[in-house]
C-alpha positions, 0 to 999 in steps of 0.5 A: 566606427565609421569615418566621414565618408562612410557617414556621409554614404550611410547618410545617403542610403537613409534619405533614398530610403525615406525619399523612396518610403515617402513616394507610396502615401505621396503617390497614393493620396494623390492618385486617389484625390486627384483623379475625379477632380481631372476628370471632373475639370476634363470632362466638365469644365470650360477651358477658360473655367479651369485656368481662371481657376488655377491661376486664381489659385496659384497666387496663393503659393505667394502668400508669406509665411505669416498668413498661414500663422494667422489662418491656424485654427487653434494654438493648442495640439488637443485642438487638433489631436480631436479633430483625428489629426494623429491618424493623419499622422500615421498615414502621411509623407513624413509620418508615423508609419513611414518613419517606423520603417525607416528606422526599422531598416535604420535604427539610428534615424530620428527626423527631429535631431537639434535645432536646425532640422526644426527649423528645416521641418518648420520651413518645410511645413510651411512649403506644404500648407502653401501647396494644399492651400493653393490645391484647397482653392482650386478644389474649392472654386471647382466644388462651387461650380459643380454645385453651381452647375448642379452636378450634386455627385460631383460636388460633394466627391470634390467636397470629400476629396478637398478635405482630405486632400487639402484640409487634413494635411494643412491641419497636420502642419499647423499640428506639426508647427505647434509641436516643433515651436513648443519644443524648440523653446524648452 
């Protein structure tokens, strides 16, 4: 049976592990969305554009938890379970595949333990609708001005991209929230 200090260092290993399996989607789905948005800003957007834009979307991190409640599309998980959220699941930071592999390598790691890593995962759902909805409207803004300017190609791959990139993740919080709260009260 191990002691404290060797809980402790085991620990460790699985949150490098799951830190490490968390960095491919992460690197992946970022690289994938936000490169044409870069070269789309880079190549055709004024520099005055761009930050108006992102400053513009950077209040929205400051926005409180309670907003994000009140923009939640459905208070029921079939709601989003139909709109394909569990595939997103599956292929996100945090999500089915990657925490399949970690217990692969770790049979004893389980994401939701008690109350308390309910409530951390609760709080970090919120930290990650608040990014994808600051990045939902800089791509949102920049989508209205390549539509604006007429670049239609640019302006639905930024469309696509927004949706992906911003809208399914922000749907699979709200998901992720619905689920945790209903079972934090039984």
């Amino acid at each position: 049976m191990p002691n404290g200090s060797e809980n402790r260092s085991i620990q460790k290993k699985v949150e490098r592990t799951v830190t490490f399996y968390n960095m491919v989607p992460n690197l992946f789905w970022s690289l994938l969305n936000l490169i044409p948005i870069s070269i789309f800003c880079y190549t055709l957007m004024s520099p005055k554009i761009f930050y108006y834009f992102l400053g513009f979307s950077l209040v929205t991190i400051f926005f409180p938890n309670s907003f994000f409640d009140k923009i939640q599309l459905s208070k029921s998980t079939l709601f989003y379970k139909k709109l394909g959220i569990k595939l997103v699941n599956k292929l996100a930071q945090n999500g089915e595949f990657v925490n399949r592999m970690v217990q692969k390598k770790y049979p004893e790691y389980k994401v939701v333990r008690d109350r308390d890593s309910i409530k951390k995962i609760i709080s970090t759902s919120y930290m990650f609708e608040k990014f994808h909805f600051m990045m939902f409207v800089f791509f949102a803004l920049s989508n209205a001005y390549a539509f604006y300017l007429n670049y239609l190609v640019w302006g639905m791959v930024i469309l696509v991209t927004n949706l992906l990139y911003n809208v399914y993740p922000n749907l699979l919080q709200q998901y992720i929230r619905l689920k945790l709260k209903s079972t934090r009260k039984n």
